[in-house]
DOPATI-972469 format. One line per field, with one value per atom (N, C-alpha, C): residue number from 1; atom name; y, x, z. Coordinates in nm, 4 decimals. Atoms other than C-alpha are relative to their C-alpha. Layout:
N
i NUM | ...
at CA | ...
yy Y | ...
xx X | ...
zz Z | ...
This chain:
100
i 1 | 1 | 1 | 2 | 2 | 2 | 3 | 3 | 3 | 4 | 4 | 4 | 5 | 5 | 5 | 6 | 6 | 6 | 7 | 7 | 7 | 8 | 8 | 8 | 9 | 9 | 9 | 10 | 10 | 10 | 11 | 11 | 11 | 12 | 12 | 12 | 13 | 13 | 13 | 14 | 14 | 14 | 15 | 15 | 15 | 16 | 16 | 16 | 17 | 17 | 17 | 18 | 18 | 18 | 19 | 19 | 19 | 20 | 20 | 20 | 21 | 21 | 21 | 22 | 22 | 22 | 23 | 23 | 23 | 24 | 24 | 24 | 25 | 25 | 25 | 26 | 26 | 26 | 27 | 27 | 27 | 28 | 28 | 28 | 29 | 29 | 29 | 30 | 30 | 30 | 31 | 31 | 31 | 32 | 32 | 32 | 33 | 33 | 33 | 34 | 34 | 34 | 35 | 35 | 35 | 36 | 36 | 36 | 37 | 37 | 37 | 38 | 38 | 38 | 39 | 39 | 39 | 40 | 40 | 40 | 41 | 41 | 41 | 42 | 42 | 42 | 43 | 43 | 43 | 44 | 44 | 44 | 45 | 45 | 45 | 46 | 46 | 46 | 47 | 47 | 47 | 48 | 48 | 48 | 49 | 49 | 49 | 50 | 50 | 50 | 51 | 51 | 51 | 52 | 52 | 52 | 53 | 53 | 53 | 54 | 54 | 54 | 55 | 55 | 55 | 56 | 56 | 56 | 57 | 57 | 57 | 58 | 58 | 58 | 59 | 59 | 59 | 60 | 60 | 60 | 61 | 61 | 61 | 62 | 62 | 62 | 63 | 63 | 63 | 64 | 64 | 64 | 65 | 65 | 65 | 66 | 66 | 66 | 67 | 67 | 67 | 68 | 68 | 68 | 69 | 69 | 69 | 70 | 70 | 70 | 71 | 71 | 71 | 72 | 72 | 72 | 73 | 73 | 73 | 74 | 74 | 74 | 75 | 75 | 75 | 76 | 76 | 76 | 77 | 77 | 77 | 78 | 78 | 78 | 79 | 79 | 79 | 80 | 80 | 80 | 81 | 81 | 81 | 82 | 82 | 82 | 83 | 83 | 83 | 84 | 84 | 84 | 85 | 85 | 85 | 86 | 86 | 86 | 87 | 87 | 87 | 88 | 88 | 88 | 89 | 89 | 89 | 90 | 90 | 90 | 91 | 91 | 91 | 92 | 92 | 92 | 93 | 93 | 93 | 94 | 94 | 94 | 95 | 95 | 95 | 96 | 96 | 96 | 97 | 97 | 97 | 98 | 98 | 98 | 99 | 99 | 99 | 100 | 100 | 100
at N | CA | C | N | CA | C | N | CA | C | N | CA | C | N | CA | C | N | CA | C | N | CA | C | N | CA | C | N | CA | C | N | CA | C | N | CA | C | N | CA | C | N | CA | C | N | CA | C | N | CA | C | N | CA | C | N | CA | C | N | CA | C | N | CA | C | N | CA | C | N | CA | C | N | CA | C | N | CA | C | N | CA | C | N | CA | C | N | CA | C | N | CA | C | N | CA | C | N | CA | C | N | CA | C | N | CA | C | N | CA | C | N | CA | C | N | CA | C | N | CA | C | N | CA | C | N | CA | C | N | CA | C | N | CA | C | N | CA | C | N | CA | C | N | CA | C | N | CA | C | N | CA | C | N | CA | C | N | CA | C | N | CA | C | N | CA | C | N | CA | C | N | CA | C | N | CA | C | N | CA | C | N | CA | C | N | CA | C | N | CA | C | N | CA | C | N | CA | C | N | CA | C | N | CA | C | N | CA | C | N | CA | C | N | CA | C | N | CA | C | N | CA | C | N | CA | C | N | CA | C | N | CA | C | N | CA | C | N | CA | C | N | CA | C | N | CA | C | N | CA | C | N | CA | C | N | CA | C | N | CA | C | N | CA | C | N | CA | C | N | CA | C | N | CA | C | N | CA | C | N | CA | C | N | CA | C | N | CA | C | N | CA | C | N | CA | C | N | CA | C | N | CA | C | N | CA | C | N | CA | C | N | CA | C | N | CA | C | N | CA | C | N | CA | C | N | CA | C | N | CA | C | N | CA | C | N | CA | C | N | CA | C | N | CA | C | N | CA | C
yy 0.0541 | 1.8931 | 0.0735 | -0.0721 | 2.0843 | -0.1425 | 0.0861 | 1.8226 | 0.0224 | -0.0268 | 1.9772 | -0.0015 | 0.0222 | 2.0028 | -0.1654 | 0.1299 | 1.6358 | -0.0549 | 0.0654 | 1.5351 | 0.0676 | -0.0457 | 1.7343 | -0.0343 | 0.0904 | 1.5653 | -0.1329 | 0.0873 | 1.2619 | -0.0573 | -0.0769 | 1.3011 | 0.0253 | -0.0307 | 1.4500 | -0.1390 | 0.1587 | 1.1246 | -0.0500 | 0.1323 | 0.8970 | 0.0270 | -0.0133 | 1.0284 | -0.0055 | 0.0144 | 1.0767 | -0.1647 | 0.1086 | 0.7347 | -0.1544 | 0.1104 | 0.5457 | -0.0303 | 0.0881 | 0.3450 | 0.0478 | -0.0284 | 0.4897 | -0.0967 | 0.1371 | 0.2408 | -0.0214 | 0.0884 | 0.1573 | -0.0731 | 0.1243 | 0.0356 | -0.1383 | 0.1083 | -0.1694 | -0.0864 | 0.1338 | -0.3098 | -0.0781 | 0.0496 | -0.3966 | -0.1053 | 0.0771 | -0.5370 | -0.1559 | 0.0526 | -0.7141 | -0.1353 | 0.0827 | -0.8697 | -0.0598 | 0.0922 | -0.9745 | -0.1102 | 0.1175 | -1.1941 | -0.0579 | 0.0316 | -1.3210 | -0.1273 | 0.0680 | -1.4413 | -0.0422 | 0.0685 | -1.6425 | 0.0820 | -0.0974 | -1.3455 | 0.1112 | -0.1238 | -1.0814 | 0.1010 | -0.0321 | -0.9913 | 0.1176 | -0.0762 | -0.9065 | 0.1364 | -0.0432 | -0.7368 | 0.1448 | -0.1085 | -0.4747 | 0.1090 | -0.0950 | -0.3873 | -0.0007 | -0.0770 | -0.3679 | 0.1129 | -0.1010 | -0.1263 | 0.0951 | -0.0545 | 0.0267 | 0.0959 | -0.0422 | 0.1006 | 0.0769 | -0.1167 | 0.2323 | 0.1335 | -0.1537 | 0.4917 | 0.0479 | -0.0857 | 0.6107 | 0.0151 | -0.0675 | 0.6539 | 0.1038 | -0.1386 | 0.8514 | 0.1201 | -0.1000 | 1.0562 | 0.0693 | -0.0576 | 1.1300 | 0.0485 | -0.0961 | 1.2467 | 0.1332 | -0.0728 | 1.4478 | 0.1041 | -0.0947 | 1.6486 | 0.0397 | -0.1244 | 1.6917 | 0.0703 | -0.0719 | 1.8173 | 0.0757 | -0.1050 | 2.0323 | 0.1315 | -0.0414 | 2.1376 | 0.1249 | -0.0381 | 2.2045 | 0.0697 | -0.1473 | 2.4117 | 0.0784 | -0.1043 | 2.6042 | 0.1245 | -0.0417 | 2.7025 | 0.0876 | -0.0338 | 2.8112 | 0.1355 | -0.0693 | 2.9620 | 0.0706 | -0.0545 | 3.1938 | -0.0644 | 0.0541 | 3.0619 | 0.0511 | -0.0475 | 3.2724 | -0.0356 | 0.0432 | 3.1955 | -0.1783 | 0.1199 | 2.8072 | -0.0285 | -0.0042 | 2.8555 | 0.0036 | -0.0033 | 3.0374 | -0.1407 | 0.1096 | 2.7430 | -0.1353 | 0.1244 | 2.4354 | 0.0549 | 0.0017 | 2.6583 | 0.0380 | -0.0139 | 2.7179 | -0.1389 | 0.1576 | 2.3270 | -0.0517 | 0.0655 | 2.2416 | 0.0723 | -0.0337 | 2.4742 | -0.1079 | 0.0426 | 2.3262 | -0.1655 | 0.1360 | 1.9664 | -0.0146 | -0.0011 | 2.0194 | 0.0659 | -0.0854 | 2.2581 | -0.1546 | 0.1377 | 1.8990 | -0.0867 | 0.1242 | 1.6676 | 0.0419 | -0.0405 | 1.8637 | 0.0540 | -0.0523 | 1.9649 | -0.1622 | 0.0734 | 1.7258 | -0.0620 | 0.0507 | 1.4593 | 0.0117 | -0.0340 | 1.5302 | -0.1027 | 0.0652 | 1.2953 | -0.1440 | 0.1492 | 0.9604 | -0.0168 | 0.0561 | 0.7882 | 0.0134 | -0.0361 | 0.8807 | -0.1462 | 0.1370 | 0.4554 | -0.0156 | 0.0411 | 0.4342 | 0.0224 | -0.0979 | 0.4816 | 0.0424 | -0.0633 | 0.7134 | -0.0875 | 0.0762 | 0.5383 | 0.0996 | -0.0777 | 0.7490 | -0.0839
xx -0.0380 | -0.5510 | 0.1256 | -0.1344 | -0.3128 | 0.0842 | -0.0807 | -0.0285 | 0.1169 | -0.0952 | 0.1740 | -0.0671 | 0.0470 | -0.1097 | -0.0254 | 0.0379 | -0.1610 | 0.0850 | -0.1230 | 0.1895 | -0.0072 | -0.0293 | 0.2231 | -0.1475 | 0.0772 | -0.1017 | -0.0014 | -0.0276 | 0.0307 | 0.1313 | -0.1124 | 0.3393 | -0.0449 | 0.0234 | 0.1596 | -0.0656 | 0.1336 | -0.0914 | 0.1265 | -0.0986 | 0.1829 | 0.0929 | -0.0558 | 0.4356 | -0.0682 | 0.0984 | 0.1747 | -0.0415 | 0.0462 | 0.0421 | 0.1412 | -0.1124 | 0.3939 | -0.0319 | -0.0639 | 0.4143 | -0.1690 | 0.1105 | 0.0265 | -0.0554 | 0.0842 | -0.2148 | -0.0938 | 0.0588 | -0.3944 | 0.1045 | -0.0958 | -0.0604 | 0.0039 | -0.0264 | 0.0156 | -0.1344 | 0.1225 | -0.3605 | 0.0126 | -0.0039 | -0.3291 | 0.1313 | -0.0430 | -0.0282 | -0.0036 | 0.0392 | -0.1360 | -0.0595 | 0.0596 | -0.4431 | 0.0703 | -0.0870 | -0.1797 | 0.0286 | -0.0894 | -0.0011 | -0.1088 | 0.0533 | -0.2974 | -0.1350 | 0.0990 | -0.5166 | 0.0925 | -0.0451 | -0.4677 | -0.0294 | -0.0256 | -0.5299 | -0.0069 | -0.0756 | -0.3143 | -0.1069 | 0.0510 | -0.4863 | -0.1128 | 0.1290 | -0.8133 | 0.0177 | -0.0583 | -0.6311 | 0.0190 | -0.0620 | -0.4795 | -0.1128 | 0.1243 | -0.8234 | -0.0866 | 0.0720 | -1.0374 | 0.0775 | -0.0751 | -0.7465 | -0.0040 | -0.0430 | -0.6663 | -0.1379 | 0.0927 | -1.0622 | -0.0518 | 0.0452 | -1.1184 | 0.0566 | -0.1013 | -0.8186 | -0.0722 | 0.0427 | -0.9730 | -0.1897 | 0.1581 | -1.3407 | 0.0238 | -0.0830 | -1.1549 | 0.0268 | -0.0926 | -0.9815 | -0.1198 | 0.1403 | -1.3467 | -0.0562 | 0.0784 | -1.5165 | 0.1338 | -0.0786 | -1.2195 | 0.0206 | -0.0187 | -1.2202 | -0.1571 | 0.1050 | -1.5683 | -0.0603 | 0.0107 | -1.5814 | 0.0829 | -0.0749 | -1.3237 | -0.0256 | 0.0732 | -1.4858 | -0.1656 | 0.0876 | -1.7726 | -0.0010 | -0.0853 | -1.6053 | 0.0414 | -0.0346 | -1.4174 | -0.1201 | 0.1397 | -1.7857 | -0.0799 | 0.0737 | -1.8874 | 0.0854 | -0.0838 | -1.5832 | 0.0726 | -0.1059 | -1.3529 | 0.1382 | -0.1204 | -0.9778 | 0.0738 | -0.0611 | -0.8509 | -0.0616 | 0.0698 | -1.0951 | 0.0303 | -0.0515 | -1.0352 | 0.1251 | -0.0964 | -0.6883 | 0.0075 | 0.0811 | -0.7772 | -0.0066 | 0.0424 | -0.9565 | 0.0760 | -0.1214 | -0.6879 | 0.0744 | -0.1060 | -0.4121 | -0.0471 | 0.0202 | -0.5896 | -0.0013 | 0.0091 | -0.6736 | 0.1019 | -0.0965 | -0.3329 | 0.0731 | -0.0354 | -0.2473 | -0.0280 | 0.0310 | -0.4949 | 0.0947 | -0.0440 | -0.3413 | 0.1333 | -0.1290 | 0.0198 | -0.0126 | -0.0049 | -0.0372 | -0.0179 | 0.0389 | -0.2541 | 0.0977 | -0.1221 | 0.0201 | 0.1709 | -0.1435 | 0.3141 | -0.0819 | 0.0598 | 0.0610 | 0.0045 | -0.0237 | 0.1859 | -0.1823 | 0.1253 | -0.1170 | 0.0072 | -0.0148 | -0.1829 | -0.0648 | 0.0965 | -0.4373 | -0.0050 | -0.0726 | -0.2497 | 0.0290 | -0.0695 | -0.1675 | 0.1669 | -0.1253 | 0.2030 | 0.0764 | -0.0309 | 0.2898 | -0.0385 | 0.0236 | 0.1166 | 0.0958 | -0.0935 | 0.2640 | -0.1210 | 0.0951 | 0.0827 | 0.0103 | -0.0114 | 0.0323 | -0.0938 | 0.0313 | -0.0622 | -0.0712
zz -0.1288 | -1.7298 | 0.0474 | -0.0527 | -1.4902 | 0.0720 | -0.0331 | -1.5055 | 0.1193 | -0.1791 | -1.2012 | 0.0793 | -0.1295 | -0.9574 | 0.0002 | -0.0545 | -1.0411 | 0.0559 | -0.0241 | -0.9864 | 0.1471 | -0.1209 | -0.7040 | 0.1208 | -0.0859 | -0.5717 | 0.0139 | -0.0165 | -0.6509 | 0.0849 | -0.1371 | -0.4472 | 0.1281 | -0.0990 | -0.1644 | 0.0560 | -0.0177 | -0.1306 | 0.0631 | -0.0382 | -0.1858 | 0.1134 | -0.1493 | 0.0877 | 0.1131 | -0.1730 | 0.3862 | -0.0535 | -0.0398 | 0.2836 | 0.0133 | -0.0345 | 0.3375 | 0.1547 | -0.1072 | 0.6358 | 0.0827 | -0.0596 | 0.7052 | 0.0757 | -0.0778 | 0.9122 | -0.1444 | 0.0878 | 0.5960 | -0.0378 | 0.0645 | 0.4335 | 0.0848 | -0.1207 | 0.7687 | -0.0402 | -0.0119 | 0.7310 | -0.0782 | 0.1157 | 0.3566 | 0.0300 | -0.0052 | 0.4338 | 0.0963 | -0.1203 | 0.7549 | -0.1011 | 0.0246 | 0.5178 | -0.1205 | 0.1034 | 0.2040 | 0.0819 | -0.1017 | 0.4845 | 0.0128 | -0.0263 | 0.5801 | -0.1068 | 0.1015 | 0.2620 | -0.1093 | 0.1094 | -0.0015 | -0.1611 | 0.1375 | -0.2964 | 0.0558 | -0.0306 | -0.2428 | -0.1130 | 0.1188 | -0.5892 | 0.0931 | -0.0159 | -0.4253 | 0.1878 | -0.0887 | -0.1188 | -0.0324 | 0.0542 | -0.3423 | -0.0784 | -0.0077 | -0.4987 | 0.0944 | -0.1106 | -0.2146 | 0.0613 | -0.0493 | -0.0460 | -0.1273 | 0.0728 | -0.3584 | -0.0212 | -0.0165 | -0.4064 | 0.0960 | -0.1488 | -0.0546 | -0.0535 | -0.0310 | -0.0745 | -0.1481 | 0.1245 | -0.4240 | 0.0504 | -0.0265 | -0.2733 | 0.0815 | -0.1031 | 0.0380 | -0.0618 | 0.0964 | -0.2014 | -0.0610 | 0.0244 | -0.3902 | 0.1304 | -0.0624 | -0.0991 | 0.0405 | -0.0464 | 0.0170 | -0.0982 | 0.1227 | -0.3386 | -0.0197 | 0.0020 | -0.3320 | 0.0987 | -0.1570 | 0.0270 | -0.0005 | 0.0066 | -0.0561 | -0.0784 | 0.1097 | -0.4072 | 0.0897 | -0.0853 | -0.1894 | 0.1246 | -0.0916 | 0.0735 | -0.0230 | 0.0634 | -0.1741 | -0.0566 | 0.0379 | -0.2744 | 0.1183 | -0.1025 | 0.0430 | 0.1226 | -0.0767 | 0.2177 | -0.0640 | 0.1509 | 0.0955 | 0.0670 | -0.0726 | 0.0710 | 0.1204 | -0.1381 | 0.3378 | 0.1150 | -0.1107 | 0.5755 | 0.0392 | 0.0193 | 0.4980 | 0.0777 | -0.0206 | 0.5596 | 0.1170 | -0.1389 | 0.8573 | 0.0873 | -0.0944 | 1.0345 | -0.0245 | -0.0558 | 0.9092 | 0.0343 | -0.0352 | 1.0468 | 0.1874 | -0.1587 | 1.4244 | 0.0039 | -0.0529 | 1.3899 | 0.0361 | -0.0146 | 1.3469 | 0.1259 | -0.0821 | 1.5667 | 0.1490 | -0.1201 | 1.8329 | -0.0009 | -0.0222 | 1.7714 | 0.0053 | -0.0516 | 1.8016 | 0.1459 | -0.1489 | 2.1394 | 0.0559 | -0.0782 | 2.2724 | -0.0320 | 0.0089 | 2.1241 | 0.1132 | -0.1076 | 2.3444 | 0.1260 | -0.1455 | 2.6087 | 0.1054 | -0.0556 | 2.9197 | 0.0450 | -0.0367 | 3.0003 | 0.1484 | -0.1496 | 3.3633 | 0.0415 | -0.0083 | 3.3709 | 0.0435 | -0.0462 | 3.3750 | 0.1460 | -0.0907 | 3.6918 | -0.0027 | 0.0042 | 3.7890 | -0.0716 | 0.0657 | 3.6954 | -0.1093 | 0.1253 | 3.3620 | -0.0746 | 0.1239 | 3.0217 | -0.1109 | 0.1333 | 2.7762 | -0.1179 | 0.1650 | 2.4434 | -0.0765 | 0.0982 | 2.1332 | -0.1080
């Protein structure tokens, strides 16, 4: 087992999933029910099936693409989605307010 890519995939998870909209939900449905218990594995279960397809859709892309090319197409994506996140909405009514 390569014990640094795990750590360092365990790390990566855990920071992006602070303050995520699953935490908010999970926490949403703790407040809400009477077993937190079963709260923590149903959430806890989701994010570990997520996590399986996302490794073997990756597994399975690595198979198909080569890494540069990969690279390639998430760095135009991100490209395209920061340009649209600072590209002004024209689209709105001059009175609205955008919500994200």
């Amino acid at each position: 087992m390569d014990w640094n890519l795990l750590g360092l995939s365990f790390i990566t998870v855990f920071l992006s999933e602070l303050g995520d909209k699953s935490q908010l939900a999970a926490i949403t449905l703790s407040g809400r029910s009477q077993s937190p218990r079963a709260v923590f594995f149903g959430t806890a279960g989701a994010l570990l099936l997520t996590s399986l397809i996302g490794v073997l859709a990756g597994a399975g892309a690595a198979q198909l693409l080569p890494v540069r090319l990969a690279k390639a197409i998430a760095a135009v994506g991100f490209a395209l989605l920061a340009v649209r996140l600072l590209w002004p909405n024209h689209d709105l009514p001059p009175d609205s307010e955008e919500t994200i």
